[in-house]
C-alpha positions in Angstrom: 0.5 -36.1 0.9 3.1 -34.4 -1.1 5.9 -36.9 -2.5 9.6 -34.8 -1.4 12.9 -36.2 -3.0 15.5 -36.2 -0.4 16.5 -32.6 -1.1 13.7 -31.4 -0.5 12.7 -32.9 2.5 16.0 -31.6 4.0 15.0 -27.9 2.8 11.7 -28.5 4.5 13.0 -29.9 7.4 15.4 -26.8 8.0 12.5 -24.3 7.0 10.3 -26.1 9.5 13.6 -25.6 12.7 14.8 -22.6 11.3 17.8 -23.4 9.6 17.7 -22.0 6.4 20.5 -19.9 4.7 18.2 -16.9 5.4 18.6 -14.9 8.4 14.7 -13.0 7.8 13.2 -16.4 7.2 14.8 -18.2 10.2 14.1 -15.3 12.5 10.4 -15.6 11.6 10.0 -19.5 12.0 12.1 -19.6 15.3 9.1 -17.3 16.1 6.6 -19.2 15.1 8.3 -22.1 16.6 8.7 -20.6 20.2 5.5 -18.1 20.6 3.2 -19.7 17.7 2.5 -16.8 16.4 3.8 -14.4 13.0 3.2 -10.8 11.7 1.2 -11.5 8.4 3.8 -10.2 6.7 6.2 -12.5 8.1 4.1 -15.8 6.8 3.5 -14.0 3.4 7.9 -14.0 3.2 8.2 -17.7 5.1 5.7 -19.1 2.5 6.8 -17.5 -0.6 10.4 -18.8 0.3 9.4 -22.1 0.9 7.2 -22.6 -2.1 9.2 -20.4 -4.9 12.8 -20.4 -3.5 12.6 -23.9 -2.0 10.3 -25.6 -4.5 8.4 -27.1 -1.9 4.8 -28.2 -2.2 2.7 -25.2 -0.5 0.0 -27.7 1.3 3.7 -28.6 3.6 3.8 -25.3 4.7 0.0 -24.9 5.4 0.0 -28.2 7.0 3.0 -27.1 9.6 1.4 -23.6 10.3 -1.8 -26.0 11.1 0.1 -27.2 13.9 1.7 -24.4 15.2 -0.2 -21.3 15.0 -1.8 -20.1 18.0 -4.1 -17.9 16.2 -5.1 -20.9 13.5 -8.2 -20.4 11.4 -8.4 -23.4 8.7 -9.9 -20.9 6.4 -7.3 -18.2 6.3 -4.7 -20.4 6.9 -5.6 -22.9 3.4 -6.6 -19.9 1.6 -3.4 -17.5 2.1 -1.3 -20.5 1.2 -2.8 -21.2 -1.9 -3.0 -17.4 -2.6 1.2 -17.4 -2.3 0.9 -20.4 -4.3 -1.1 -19.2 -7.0 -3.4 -22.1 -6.8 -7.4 -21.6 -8.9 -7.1 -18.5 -10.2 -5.2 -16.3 -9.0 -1.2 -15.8 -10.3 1.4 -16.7 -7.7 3.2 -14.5 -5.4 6.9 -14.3 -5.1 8.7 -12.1 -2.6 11.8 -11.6 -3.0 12.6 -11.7 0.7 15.6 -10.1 0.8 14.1 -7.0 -0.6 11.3 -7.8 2.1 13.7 -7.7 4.8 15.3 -4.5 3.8 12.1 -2.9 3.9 10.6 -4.3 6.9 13.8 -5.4 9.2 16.2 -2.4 7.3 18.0 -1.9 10.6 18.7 -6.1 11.7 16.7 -5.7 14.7 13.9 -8.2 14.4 16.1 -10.7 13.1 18.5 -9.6 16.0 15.8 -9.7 18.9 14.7 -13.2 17.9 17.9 -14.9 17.0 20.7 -13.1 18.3 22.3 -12.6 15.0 23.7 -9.5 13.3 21.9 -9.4 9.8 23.6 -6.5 8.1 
């Protein structure tokens, strides 16, 4: 298993409950969390931010979504992590998830509907 220093393991431990310092993120875990289930676009944004913006190891994530996904398939699961990741051959993908939120949630109203909180 991945070795975390102590920051890290807090970030992953506030990814994993949903208390992160991003409202689009938190919004899409607490879903996860409470329906086990997330748009694709919405795992694409939680697992860029947790590997590029929280420098945690990818196979984390994976490992969590393992758990709680309703809809799990081992192979799409693995494989769209290590795609984010940039793992083999392919480059890795960043969002930049407040431009993702902007686009997708422009309006606050997913974030709203799940968490109850204004993110304008």
């Amino acid at each position: 298993a991945p070795v975390l220093n102590t920051d890290q393991q807090q970030h992953f431990r506030n990814w994993c409950s949903a208390n992160t310092v991003n409202a689009f993120i938190d919004a899409n875990m607490t879903l996860l969390n409470q329906t086990g289930l997330m748009s694709n676009r919405g795992r694409q944004n939680v697992a860029s931010y947790l590997i590029h913006d929280l420098g945690i190891d990818w196979r984390l994530g994976a490992a969590y979504f393992e758990q709680r996904l309703m809809d799990y398939d081992c192979a799409s699961n693995w494989g769209n992590w290590a795609y984010i990741a940039g793992t083999g051959n392919s480059q890795a993908r960043h969002f930049n998830v407040q431009k993702q939120a902007q686009l997708y949630d422009p309006d606050g109203s997913f974030v709203h509907a799940i968490t109850g909180v204004l993110a304008l």
